[in-house]
C-alpha positions as CSV (number, residue, x, y, z in Angstrom):
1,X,-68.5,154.8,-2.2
2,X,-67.9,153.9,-6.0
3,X,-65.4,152.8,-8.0
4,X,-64.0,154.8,-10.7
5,X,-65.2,153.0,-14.4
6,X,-66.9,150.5,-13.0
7,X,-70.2,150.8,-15.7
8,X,-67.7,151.4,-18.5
9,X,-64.8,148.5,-17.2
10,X,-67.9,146.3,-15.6
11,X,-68.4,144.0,-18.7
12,X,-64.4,143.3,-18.8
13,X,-64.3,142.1,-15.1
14,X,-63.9,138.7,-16.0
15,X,-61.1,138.8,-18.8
16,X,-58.9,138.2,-15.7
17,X,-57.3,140.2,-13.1
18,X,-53.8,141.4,-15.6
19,X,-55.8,143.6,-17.9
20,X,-54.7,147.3,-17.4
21,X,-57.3,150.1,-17.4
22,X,-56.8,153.8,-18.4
23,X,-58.4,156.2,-16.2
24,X,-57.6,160.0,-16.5
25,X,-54.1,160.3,-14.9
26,X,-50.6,160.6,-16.3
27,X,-50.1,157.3,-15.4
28,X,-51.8,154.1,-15.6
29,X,-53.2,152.1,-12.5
30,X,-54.5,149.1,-11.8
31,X,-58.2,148.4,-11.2
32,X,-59.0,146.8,-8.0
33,X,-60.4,143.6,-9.5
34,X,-57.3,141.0,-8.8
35,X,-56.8,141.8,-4.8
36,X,-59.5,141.9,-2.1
37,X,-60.4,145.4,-0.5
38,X,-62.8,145.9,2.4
39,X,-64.7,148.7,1.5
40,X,-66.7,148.8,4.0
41,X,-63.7,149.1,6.4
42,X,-62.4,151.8,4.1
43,X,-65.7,153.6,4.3
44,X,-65.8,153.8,7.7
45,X,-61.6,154.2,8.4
46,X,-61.9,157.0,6.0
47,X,-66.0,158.6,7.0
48,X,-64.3,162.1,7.3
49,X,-63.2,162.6,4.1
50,X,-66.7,161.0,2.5
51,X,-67.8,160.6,-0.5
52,X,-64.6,159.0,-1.5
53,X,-64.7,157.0,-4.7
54,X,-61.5,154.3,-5.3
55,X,-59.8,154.8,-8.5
56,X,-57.4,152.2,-8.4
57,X,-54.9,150.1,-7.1
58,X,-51.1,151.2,-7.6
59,X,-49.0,148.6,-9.4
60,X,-46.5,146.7,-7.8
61,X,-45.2,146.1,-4.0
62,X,-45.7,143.7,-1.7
63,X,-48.6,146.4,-0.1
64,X,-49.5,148.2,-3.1
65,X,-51.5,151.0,-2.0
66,X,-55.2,152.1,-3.3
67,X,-55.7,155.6,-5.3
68,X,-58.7,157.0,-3.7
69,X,-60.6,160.5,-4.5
70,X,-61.5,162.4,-1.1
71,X,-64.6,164.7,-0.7
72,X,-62.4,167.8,-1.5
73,X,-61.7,166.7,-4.8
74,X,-57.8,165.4,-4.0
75,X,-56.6,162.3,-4.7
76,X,-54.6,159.9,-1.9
77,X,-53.4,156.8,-1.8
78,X,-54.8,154.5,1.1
79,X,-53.1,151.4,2.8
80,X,-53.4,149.3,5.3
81,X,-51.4,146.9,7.2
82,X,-52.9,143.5,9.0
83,X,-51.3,143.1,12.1
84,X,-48.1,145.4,11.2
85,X,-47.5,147.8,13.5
86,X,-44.3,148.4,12.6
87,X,-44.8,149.1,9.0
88,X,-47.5,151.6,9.4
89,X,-44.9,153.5,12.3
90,X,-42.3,153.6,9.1
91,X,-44.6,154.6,6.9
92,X,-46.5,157.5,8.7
93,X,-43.2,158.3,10.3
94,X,-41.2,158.6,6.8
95,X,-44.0,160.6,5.5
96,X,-44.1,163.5,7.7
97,X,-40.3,163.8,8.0
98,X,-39.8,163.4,4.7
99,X,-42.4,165.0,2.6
100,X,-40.7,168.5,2.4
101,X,-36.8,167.4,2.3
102,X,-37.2,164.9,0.5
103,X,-40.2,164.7,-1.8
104,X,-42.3,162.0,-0.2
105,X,-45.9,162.7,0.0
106,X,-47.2,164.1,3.1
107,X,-49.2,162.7,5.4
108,X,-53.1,162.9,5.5
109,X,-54.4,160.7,7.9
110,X,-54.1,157.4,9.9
111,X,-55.7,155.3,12.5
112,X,-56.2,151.9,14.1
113,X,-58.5,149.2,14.5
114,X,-59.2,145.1,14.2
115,X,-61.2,143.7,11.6
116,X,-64.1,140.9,11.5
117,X,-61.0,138.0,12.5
118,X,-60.3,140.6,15.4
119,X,-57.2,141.0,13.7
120,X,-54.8,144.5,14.6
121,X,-55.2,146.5,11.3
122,X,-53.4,149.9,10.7
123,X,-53.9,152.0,8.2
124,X,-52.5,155.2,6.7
125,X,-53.7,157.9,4.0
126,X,-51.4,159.4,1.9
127,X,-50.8,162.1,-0.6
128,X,-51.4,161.1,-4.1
129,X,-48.4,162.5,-6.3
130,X,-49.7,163.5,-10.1
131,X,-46.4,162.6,-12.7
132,X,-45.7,163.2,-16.1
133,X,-46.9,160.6,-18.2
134,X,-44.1,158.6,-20.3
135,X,-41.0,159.5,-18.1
136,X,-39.1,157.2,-16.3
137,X,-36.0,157.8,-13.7
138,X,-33.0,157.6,-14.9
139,X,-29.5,156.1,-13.1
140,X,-29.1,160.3,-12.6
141,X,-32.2,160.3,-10.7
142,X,-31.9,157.5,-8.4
143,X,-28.7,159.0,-7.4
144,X,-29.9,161.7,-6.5
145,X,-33.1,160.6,-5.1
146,X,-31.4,158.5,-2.5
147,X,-28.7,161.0,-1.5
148,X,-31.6,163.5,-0.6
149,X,-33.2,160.4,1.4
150,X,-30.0,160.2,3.3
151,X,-29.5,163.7,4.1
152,X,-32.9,164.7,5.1
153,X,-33.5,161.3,7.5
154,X,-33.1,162.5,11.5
155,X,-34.4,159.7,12.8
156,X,-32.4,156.1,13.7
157,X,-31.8,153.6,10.5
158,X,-34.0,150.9,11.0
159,X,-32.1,147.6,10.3
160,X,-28.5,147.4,10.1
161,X,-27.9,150.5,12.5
162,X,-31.1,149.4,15.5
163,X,-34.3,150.4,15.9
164,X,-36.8,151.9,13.7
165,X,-39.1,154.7,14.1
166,X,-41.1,152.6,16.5
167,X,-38.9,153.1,19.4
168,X,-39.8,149.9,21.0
169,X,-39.7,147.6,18.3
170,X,-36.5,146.1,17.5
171,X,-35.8,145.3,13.6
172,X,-34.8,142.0,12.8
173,X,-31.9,143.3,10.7
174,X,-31.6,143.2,6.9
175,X,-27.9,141.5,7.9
176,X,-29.0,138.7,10.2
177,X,-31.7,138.0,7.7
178,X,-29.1,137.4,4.9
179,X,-26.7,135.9,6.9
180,X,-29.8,133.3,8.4
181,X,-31.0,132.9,4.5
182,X,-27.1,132.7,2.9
183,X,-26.3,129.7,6.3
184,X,-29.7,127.9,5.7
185,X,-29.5,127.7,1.6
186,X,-25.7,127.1,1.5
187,X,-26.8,124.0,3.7
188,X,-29.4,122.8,1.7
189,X,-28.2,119.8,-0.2
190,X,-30.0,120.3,-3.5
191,X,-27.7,123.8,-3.6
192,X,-24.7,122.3,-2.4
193,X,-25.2,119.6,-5.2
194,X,-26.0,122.0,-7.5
195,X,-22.9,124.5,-6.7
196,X,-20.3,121.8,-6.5
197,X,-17.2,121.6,-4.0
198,X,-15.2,124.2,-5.8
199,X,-17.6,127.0,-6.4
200,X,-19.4,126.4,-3.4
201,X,-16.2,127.2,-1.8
202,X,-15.5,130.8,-3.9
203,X,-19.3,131.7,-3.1
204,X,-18.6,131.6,0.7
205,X,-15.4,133.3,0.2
206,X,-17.1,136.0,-1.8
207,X,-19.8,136.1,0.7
208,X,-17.1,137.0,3.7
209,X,-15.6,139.7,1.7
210,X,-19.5,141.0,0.8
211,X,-20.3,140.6,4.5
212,X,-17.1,142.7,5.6
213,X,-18.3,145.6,3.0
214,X,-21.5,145.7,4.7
215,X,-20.1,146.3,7.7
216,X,-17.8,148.8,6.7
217,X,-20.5,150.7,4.6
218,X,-23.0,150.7,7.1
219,X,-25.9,153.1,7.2
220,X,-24.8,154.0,4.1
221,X,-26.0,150.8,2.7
222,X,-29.4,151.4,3.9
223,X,-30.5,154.8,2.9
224,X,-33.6,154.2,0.8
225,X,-35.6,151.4,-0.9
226,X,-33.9,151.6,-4.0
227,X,-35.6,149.0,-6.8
228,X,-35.8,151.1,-9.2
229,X,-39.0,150.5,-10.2
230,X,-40.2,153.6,-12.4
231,X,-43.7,153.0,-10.6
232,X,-41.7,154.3,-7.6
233,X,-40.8,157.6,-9.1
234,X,-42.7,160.2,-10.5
235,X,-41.5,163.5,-12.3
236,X,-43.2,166.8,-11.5
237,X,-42.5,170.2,-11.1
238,X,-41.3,171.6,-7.7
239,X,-41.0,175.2,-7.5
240,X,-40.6,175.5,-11.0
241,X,-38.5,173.6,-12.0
242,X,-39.1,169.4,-13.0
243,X,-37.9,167.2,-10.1
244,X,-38.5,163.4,-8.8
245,X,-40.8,163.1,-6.0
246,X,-40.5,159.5,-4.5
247,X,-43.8,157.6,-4.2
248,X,-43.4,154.3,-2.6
249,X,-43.1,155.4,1.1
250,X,-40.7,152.2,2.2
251,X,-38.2,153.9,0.3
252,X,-37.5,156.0,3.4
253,X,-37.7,153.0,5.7
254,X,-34.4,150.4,6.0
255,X,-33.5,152.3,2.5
256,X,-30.9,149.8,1.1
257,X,-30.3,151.0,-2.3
258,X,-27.4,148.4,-2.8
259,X,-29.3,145.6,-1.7
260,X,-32.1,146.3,-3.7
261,X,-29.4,146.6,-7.2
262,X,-28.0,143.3,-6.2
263,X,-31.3,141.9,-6.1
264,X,-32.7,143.2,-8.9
265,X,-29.9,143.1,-11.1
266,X,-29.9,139.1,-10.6
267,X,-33.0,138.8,-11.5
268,X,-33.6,136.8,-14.8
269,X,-36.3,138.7,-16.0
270,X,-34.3,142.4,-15.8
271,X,-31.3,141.4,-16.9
272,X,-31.0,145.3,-18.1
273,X,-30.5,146.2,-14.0
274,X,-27.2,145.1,-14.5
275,X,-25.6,148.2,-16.3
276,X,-27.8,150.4,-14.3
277,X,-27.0,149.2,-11.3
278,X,-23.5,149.7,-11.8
279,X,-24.0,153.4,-13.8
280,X,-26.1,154.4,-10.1
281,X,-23.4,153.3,-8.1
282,X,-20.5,155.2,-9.9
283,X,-23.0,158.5,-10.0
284,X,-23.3,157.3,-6.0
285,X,-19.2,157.3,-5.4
286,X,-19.1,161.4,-6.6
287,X,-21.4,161.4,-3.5
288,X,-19.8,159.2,-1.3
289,X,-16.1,159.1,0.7
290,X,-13.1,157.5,-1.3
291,X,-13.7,154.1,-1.8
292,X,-17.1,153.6,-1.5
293,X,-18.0,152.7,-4.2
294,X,-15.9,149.8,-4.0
295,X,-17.6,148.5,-0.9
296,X,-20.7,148.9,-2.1
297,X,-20.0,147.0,-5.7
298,X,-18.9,144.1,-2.7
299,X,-22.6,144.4,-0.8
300,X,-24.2,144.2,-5.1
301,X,-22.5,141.2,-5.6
302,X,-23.1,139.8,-2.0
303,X,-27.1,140.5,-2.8
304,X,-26.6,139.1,-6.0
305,X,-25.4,135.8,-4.8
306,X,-28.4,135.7,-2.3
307,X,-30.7,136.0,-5.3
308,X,-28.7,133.3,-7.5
309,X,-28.2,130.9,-4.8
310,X,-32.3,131.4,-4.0
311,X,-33.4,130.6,-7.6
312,X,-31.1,127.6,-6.8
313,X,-33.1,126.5,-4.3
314,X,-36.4,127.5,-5.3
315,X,-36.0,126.4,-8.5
316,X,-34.5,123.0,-8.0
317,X,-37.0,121.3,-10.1
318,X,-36.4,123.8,-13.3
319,X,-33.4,122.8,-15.3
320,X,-33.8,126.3,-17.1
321,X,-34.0,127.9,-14.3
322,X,-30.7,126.3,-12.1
323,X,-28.6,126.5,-15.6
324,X,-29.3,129.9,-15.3
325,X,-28.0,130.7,-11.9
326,X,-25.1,128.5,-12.1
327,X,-23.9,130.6,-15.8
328,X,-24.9,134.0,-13.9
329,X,-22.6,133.1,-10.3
330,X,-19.5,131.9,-12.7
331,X,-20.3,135.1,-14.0
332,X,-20.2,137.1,-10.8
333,X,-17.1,134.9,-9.6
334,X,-14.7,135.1,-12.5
């Protein structure tokens, strides 16, 4: 097993785990310099499809997967989960009922076993999507993207709805973790300190009327894992035609596209998610029943406040940073 560049990237190791190298894709990846990888364990998960030689690391995600070139000259993507069975269920799950409706790559191959700590790992092997280089999704193609999510998915809507594709787990739902988050923060003093009386009292009225929209909405607020990201989408042709094929495979699994634009669009950093956010949702209510869209701007702002009132907390020490999050809820309240 080798890794792609190594003799011509080998002298640059050092310069520190954010440089960027180009290898001969479309797009660019990530070398796996700045994360750990067994490769032994790799080797032997993935002995039938040997030699295989690891290209990279995609960019991004809390699991980012690793770009891997398979004895029949195909390219996958390979990921593993440490003691996450429940993950790698979604994942392989989404995959194969997916990958044809829907544009998520098909499943390959997956399997089971504990490493060296005698920890449960599960791991999956997935299709590696080629895109076109320099194009990124626009608020068009997110719509779109996620109303083919919702209307290929069969299975029950982990989260919100029950249980996910691994029958006998039972999701902690994306609901009770807000509402835990949202009755812990709003608690804390340095928050309430921070927020005051009077706006901490039009947060947690805004929050009721968020909550209520969530409810209403339902399932509808969980259709796809919807960040984004352009490192999520890809553009290729389908049948002759260009289409967006999705390529991070939790965007099949609790799906919350609203949740992830309220997020996101809070975020100091990508401040640009804002008018996006808003453009995906009103290309979302020519998809949805009357009045949707309405509900759903009320489950944005509700996951916008969680973000805010986070940075509050987590950034109690940065006067930048709690400035910031105080201008942006007066913002979201007025």
């Amino acid at each position: 097993m080798s890794d792609a560049k190594d003799e011509r990237n080998g002298a640059r190791r050092g310069e520190g785990a954010s440089r960027v190298a180009a290898v001969p894709d479309a797009r660019p990846w990530e070398l796996v310099v700045h994360q750990p990888l067994d490769r032994e364990a790799l080797r032997r998960r993935l002995h039938r499809w040997e030699p295989v030689e690891v290209i990279g690391r995609l960019p991004g995600g809390t699991n980012p997967g690793v770009v891997v070139a398979l004895n029949e000259g195909r390219r996958a993507v390979y990921c593993d989960y440490v003691r996450n069975e429940r993950a790698w269920h979604t994942e392989c799950g989404v995959c194969r009922d997916l990958a044809e409706a829907a544009g998520a790559p098909a499943l390959i191959d997956r399997g089971g076993d504990r490493d060296d700590r005698g920890r449960s790992v599960y791991w999956s092997l997935v299709a590696f999507v080629e895109g076109e280089a320099d194009v990124r999704p626009g608020p068009e193609d997110v719509a779109e993207a996620i109303v083919r999510v919702a209307s290929a998915r069969t299975y029950p809507c982990p989260g919100l709805l029950g249980e996910g594709l691994a029958l006998t787990t039972r999701w902690a739902t994306h609901r009770e973790e807000y509402e835990g988050f949202m009755r812990w923060a709003l608690g804390q003093e340095v928050v309430v300190g921070r927020l005051g009386e009077r706006r901490l009292a039009r947060v947690r009225t805004r929050v009721v009327a968020g909550q209520e929209a969530l409810e209403r909405l339902g399932g509808a607020a969980y259709l796809m894992h919807g960040d984004l990201k352009d490192a999520h989408f890809v553009r290729r042709r389908v049948g002759g035609a260009w289409g967006w094929c999705l390529v991070d495979w939790e965007m099949g699994r609790a799906g919350h596209p609203l949740i992830e634009l309220g997020r996101w669009s809070a975020s100091r950093a990508l401040s640009r998610w804002r008018e996006e956010s808003a453009r995906v949702l009103q290309l979302l209510e020519a998809r949805w029943s009357a009045g949707r869209w309405t509900q759903g701007w009320e489950v944005v702002t509700l996951y916008r406040l969680h973000t805010l009132v986070g940075t509050l907390r987590a950034g109690s020490k940065r006067d930048d940073a709690v400035a910031w999050a105080l201008g942006a809820i007066d913002e979201l309240l007025a």
